[in-house]
C-alpha positions, 0 to 999 in steps of 0.5 A, spaced: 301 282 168 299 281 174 292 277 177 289 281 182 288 279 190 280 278 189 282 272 182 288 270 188 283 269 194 277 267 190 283 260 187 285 260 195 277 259 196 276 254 190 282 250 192 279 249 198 273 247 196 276 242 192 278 238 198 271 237 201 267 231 200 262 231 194 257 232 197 259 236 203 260 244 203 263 250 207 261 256 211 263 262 208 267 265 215 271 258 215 273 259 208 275 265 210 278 264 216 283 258 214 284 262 208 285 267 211 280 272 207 277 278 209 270 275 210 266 282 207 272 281 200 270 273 200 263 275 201 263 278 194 268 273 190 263 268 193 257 272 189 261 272 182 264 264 182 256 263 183 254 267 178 260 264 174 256 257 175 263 254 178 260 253 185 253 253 188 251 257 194 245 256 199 243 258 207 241 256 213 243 252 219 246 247 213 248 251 208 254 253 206 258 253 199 260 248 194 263 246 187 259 246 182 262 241 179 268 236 180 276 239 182 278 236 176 272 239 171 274 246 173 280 250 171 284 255 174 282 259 167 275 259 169 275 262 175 281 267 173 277 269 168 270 269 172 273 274 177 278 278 173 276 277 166 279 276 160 286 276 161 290 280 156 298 281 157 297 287 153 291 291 150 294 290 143 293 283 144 286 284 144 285 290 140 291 291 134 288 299 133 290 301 140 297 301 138 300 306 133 303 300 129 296 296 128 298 289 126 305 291 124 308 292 131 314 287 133 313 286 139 305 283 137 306 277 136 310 276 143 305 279 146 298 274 143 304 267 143 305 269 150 299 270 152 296 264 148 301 260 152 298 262 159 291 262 158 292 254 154 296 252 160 291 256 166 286 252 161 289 245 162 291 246 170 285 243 174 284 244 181 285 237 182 292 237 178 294 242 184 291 238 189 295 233 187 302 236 186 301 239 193 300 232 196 305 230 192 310 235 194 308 234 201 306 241 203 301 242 208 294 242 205 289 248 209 284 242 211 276 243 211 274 242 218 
């Protein structure tokens, strides 16, 4: 399973959402740019996070974009799912028919334990979580400017 470039560029996008004042939003052209984003492909995933309700949109001279609610109240699952949908490692894992040997498959139960597992810790990973071992990793954080 692999996540897609837009579910990437919209977490790239909320990490550094993550890192701004409370109050405080950002342009969409210095997202992209620090982010290095295709500004026409972040305009789209900035529409789908804001229908999601995970950040808010406004326009004008002081407009710009923000969370909507804290780094630590939002989850990387949250926004994997607001772009990408429900993850599902295999179709069996969400429809047992779709397989020849329905619920009977050996390989199900790894399948729905493995998924389970990512989805409970992607649930449980905040982005203030990351922001915190970035820091304490020492990498070099994109600063909003």
């Amino acid at each position: 399973m692999q996540i897609t470039r837009q579910a990437d560029y919209a977490l790239r996008a909320m990490l550094f959402l993550a890192q701004l004042e409370p109050n405080q939003r950002a342009a969409t052209s210095h997202i992209a740019e620090v982010q290095k984003i295709p500004p026409s492909f972040l305009a789209k995933i900035i529409s789908q996070l804001s229908i999601a309700g995970l950040i808010h949109t406004s326009r004008g001279a002081r407009g710009g974009v923000s969370m909507a609610r804290s780094p630590e109240a939002i989850s990387i699952l949250e926004v994997v799912e607001a772009i990408d949908g429900p993850i599902s490692l295999n179709e069996c894992s969400q429809s047992p028919d779709t397989c020849p040997f329905g619920e009977n498959c050996p390989l199900r139960a790894i399948w729905c334990g493995t998924q389970g597992e990512l989805v409970d810790r992607l649930r449980r990973t905040t982005f203030l979580e990351v922001l915190q071992q970035l820091e304490s990793s020492k990498q070099p954080l994109p600063i909003p400017a």
